[in-house]
C-alpha positions in Angstrom: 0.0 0.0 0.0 1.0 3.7 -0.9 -0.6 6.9 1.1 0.1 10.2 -1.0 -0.9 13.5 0.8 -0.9 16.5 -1.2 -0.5 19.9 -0.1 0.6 23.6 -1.4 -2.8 24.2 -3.2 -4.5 27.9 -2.4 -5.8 31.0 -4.4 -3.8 32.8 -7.0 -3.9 35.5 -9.2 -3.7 34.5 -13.2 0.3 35.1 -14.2 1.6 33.6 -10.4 2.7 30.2 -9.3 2.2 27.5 -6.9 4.1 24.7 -5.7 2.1 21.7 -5.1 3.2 18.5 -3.1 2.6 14.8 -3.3 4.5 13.3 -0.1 4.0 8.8 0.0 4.6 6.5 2.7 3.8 3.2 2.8 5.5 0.9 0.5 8.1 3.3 -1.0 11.0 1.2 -0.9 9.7 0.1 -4.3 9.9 1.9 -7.9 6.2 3.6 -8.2 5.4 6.4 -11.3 3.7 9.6 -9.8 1.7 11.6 -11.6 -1.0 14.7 -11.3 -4.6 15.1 -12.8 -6.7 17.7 -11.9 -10.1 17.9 -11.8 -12.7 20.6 -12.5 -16.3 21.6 -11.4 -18.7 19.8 -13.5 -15.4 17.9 -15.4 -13.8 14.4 -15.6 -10.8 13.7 -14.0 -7.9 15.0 -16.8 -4.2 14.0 -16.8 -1.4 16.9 -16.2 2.0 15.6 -15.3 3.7 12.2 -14.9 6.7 11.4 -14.3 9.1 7.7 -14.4 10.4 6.3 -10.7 14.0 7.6 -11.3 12.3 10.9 -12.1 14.5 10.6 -15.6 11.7 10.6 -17.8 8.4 13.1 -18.2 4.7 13.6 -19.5 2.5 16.7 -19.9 -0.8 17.7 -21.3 -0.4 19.7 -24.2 -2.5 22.6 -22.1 0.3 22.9 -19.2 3.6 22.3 -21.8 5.6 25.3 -20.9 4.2 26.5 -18.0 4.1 23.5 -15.5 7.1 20.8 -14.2 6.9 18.2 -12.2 9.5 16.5 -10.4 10.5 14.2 -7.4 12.5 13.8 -4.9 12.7 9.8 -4.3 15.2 10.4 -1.0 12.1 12.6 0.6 9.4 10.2 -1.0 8.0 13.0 -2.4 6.7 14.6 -5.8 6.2 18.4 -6.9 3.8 20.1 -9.4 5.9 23.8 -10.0 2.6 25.8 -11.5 4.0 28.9 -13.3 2.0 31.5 -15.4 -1.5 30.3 -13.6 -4.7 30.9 -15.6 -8.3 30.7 -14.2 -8.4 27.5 -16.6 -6.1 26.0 -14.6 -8.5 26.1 -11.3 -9.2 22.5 -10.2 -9.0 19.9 -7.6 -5.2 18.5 -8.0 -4.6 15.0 -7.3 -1.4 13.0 -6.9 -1.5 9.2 -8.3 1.1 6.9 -8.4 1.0 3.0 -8.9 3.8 0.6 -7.5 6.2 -1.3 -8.9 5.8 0.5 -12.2 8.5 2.6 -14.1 7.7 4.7 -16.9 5.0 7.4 -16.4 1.4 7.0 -18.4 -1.8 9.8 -19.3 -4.0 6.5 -18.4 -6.2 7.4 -15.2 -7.5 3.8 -15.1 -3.5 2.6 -14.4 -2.9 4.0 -11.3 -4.0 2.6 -8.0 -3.7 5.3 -5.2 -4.8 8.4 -4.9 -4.5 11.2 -2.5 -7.2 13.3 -1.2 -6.5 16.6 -3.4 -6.1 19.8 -2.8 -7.5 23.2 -4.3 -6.0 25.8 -6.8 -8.0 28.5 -7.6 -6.8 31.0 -9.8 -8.6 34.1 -10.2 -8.9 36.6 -13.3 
């Protein structure tokens, strides 16, 4: 089992940045893919960032390319989300996932097993 906690989510105004948080315990002595999808009002669940267990190896949506990075840190067990250039489309529940014993990262919602509880960006205009 893998608990991910995410934190660093609050209200911006379009043009800043946020620095989210994904922080796992549990079974992290093995390799697990973390990724984000965020989730808006009235929306399905959309991929945003993804990254490979050594961290060597990335995925975006074409709508954050440029402006977003994720990254990890597998000595803290921990992922980031950097959010630069924030626009009020970007307002959403965020959501770490991450599957275990897996390597390279995937868009596929359906593949990963855990889940954190999210946290909120809002980004006003």
């Amino acid at each position: 089992q893998v608990q991910l906690v995410e934190s660093g989510g609050g209200l911006v105004q379009a043009g800043g940045s946020l620095r989210l948080a994904c922080a796992a315990s549990g079974r992290t002595d093995s390799s697990y893919v973390m990724a984000w999808f965020r989730q808006a009002p009235g929306k399905e669940r959309e991929f945003v960032a993804a990254i490979s267990a050594s961290g060597g190896a990335t995925l975006y949506a074409d709508s954050v390319k440029g402006r977003f990075t994720i990254s990890r840190s597998n000595a803290k067990s921990t992922g980031y989300l950097q959010m630069n250039s924030l626009k009020p489309e970007d307002t959403a529940v965020y959501y770490c996932g991450s599957r275990k014993d897996s390597y390279y990262p995937t868009r596929d919602l359906k593949w990963y097993s855990y889940w954190g509880q999210g946290t909120q960006v809002t980004v006003s205009s």
